[in-house]
C-alpha positions as CSV (number, residue, x, y, z in Angstrom):
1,X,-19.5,-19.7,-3.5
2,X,-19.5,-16.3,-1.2
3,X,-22.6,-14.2,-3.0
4,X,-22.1,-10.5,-2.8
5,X,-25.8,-9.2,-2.2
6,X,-24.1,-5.7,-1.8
7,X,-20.2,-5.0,-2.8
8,X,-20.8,-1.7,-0.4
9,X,-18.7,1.7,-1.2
10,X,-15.3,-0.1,-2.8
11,X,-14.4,-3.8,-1.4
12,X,-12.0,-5.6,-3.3
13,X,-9.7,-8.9,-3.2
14,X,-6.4,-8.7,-2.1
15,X,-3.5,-11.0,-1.2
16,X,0.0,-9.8,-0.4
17,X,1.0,-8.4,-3.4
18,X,2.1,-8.9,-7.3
19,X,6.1,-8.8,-7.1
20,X,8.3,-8.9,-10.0
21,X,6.6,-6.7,-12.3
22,X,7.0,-3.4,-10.9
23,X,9.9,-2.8,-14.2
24,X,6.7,-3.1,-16.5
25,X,5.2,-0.7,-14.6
26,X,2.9,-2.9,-12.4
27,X,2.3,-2.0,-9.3
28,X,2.3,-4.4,-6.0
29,X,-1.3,-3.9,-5.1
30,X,-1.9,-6.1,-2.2
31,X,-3.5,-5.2,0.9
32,X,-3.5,-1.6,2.6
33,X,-2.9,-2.6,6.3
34,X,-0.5,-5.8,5.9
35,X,0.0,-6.5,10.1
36,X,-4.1,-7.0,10.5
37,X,-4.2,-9.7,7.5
38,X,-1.5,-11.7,8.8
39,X,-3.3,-11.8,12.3
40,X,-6.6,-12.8,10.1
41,X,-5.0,-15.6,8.2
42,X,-2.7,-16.7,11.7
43,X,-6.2,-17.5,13.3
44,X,-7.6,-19.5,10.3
45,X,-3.8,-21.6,9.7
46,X,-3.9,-19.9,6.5
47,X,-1.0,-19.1,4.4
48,X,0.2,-16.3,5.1
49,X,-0.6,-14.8,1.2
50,X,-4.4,-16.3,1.4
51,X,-6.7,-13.8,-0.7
52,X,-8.9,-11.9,1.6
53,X,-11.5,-9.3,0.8
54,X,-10.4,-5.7,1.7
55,X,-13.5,-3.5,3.3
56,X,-13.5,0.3,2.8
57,X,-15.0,2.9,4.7
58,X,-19.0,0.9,3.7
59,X,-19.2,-2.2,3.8
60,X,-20.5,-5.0,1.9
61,X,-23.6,-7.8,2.5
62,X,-22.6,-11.2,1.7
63,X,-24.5,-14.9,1.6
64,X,-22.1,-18.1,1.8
65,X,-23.3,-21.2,0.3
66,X,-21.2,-23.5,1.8
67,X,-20.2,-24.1,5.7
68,X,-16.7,-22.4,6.1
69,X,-14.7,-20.2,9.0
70,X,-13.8,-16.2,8.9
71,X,-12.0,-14.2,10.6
72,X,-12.5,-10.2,10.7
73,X,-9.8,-7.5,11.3
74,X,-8.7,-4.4,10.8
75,X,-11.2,-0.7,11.1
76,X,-14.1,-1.3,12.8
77,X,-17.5,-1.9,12.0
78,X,-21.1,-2.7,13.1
79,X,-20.9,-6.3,11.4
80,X,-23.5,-9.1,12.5
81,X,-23.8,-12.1,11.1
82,X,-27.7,-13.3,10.6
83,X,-28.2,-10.3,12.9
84,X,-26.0,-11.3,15.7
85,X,-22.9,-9.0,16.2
86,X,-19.5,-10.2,15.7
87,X,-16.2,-9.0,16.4
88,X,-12.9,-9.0,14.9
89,X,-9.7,-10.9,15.6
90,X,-11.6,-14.4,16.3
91,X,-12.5,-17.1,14.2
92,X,-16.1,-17.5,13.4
93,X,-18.3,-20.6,12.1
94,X,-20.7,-20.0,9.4
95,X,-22.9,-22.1,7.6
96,X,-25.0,-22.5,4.8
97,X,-26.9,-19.8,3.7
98,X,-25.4,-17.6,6.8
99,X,-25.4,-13.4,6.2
100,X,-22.6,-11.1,6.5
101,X,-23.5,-7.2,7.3
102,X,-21.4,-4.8,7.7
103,X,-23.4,-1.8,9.5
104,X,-22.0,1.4,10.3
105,X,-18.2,2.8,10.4
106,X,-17.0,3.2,13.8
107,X,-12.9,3.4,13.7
108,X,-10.5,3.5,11.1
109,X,-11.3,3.1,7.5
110,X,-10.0,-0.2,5.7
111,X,-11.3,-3.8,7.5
112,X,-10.7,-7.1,6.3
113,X,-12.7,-10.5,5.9
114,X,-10.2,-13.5,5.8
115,X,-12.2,-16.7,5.4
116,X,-10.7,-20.5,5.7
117,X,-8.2,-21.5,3.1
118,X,-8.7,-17.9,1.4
119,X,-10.6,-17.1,-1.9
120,X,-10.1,-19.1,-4.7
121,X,-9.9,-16.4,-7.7
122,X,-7.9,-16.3,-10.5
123,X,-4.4,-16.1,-10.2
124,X,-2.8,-12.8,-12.5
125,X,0.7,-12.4,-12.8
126,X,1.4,-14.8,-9.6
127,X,-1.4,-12.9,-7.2
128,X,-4.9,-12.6,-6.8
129,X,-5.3,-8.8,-6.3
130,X,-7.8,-7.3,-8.1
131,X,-5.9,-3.9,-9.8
132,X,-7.7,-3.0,-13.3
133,X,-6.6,-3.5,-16.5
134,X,-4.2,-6.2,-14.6
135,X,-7.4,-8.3,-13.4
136,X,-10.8,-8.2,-15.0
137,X,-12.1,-5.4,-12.5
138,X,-10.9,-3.4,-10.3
139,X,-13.6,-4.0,-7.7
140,X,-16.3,-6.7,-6.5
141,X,-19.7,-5.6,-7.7
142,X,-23.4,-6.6,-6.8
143,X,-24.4,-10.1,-7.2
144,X,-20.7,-11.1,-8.4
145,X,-19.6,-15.2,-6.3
146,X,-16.6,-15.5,-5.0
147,X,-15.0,-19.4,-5.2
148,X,-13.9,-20.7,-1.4
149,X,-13.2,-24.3,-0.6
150,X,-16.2,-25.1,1.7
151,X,-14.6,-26.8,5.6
152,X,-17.3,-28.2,8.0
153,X,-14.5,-29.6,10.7
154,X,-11.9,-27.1,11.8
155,X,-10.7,-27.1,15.5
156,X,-8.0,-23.5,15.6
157,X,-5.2,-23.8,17.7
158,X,-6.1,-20.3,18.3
159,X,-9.5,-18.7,18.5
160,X,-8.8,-15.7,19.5
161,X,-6.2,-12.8,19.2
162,X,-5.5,-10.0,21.9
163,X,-3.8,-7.4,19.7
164,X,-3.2,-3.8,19.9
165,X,-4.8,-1.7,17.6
166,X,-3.0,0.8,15.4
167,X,-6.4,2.4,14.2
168,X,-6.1,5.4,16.9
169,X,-1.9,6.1,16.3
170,X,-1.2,8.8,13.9
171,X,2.9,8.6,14.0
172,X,3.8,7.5,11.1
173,X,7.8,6.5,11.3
174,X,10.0,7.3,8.3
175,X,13.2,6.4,6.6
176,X,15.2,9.0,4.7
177,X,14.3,8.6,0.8
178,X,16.9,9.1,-1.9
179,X,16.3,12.7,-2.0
180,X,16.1,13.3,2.2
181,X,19.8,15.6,1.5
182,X,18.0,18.1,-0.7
183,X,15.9,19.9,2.2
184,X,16.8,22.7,4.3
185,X,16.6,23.3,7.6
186,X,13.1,25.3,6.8
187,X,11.5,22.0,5.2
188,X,12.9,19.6,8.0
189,X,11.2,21.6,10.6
190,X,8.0,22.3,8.6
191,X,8.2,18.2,8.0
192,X,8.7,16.9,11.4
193,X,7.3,19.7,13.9
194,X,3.6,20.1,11.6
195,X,0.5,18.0,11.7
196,X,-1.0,16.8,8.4
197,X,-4.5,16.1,7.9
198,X,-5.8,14.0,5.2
199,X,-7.1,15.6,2.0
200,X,-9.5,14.3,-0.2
201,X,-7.3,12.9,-2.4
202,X,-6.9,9.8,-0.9
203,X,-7.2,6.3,-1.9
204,X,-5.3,3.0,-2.9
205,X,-3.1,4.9,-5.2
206,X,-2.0,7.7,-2.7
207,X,-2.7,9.8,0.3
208,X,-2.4,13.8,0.3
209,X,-2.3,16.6,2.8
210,X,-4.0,19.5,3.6
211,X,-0.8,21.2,4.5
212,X,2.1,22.3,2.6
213,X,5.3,22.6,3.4
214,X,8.4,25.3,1.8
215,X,8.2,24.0,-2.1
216,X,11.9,23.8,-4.3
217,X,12.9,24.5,-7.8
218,X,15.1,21.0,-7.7
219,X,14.8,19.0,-11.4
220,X,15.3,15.5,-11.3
221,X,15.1,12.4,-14.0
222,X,11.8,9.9,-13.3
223,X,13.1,7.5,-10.6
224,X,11.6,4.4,-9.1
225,X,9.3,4.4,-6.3
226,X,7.9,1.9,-3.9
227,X,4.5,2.1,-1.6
228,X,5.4,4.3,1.0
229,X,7.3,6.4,-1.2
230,X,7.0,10.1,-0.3
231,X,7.1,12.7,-2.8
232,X,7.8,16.6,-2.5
233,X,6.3,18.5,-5.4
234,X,7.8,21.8,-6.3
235,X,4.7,23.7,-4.6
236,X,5.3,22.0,-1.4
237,X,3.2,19.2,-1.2
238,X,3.3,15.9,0.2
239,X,2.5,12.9,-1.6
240,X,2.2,9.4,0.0
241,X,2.5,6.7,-2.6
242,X,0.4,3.6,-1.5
243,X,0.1,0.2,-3.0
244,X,-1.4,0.9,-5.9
245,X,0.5,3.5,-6.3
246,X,3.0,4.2,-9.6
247,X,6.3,2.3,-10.1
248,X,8.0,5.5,-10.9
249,X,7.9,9.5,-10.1
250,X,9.6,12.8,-11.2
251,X,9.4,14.8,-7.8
252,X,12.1,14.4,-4.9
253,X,11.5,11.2,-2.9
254,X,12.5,13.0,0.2
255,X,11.0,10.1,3.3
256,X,10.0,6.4,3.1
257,X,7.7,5.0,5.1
258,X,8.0,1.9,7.3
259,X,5.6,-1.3,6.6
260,X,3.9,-0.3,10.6
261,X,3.8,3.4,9.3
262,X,1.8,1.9,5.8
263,X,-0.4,0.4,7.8
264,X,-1.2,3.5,10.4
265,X,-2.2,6.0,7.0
266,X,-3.9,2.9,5.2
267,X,-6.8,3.2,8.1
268,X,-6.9,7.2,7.7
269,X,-9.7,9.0,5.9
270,X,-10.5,12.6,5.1
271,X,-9.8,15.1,8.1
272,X,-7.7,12.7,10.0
273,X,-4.2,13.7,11.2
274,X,-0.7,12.2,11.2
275,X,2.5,13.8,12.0
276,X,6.6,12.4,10.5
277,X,8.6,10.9,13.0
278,X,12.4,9.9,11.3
279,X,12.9,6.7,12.7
């Protein structure tokens, strides 16, 4: 069992997703930052959908109780383990009775602890992350165990990854969205030319801006709506739907973000900035 001595500001468990449900309103939930996960769970020879714990903005203390091997990725913190630092994008032996720390923030927002074989939770309409009423909770809480399968002998083909890090990049490429034809000239360049900076109304649900853009008076019929979705309201605001996010809307979904570009916002927090690019 993994012990959470401390579950930190909001860390939950996440695997790729919960498909095929979005018609009863269920969203996909999943991890934020998809590209750093998949590096985490290469490393460890994991499947590729192996539950993982997903870190944001402080994070958590945790004992193991069995020998295993993690990997970290994703924003980047002051994390030791038994007071040692560690980094991310390697694989790391722990033992028995071994303490994960996560310290201070120091870039991006959202990291990620992959561990070998991933955690063994329950399984809730074919996935493992945790999005309440769906699953129990909607986060980990002190003193909750996590189930992993304990591994003593593990030799990785790969022990390390040299990757480049998308946690300083604030272009976040678009598709056009159903709706794209609706906007004027005025709204393309107020869309593509301004900078946006993260409001406080930001979390696994959706992102928002500090900025507006020229509103509309356009009336549509609730429509479907994927993470990534963005959203026009009449008074000229942007809305990011992320994975958590609802399975349908009423406002104009005017862009679509790219998987990369999900990624980029997922590591953003209050005051940072991003600008469109239509890709």
């Amino acid at each position: 069992m993994l012990k959470v001595l401390k579950s930190g500001f909001y860390t939950t468990l996440q695997d790729e997703g919960r498909f095929g449900y979005r018609d009863k309103g269920v969203p996909v939930s999943g991890v934020m930052d998809v590209s750093v996960v998949r590096n985490a769970n290469i490393l460890l020879e994991n499947d590729h959908d192996a539950a993982v714990l997903e870190i944001t903005m402080t994070g958590p203390t945790l004992q193991f109780e069995r020998d295993t091997y993690i990997a970290l990725a994703g924003a980047e913190f002051a994390t030791t383990l038994n007071n040692e630092p560690i980094s991310n994008n390697k694989v790391h032996k722990v033992k028995a009775g071994d303490i994960l720390s996560y310290g201070r923030l120091i870039n991006g927002f959202r990291a990620y602890l992959a561990i070998k074989n991933g955690f063994k939770t329950k399984v809730v309409l074919g996935s493992r992350s945790q999005y309440y009423p769906i699953t129990k909770r909607g986060s980990l809480k002190d003193h909750e165990e996590l189930k992993y399968d304990p591994y003593i002998d593990f030799e990785p083909k790969i022990s390390e990854l040299k990757v480049k890090s998308l946690l300083d990049e604030k272009v976040l490429e678009v598709s056009k969205g159903p709706e794209f034809k609706l906007l004027d000239d005025v709204q393309l360049e107020n869309i593509f030319i301004k900078e946006f900076t993260v409001a406080k109304e930001y979390n696994r649900m959706g992102y928002q801006f500090n900025e507006k853009i020229k509103g509309h008076d356009w009336s549509m019929l609730t429509s479907a709506t994927l993470p990534g979705t963005v959203q026009l309201t009449p008074s000229g605001k942007l809305i990011v739907l992320m994975k958590d996010g609802q399975t349908t809307g009423g406002y104009p979904r005017i862009l679509q973000l790219r998987d990369k570009a999900i990624s980029i916002l997922a590591q953003k927090k209050l005051g940072d900035k991003v600008t469109f690019k239509l890709a």
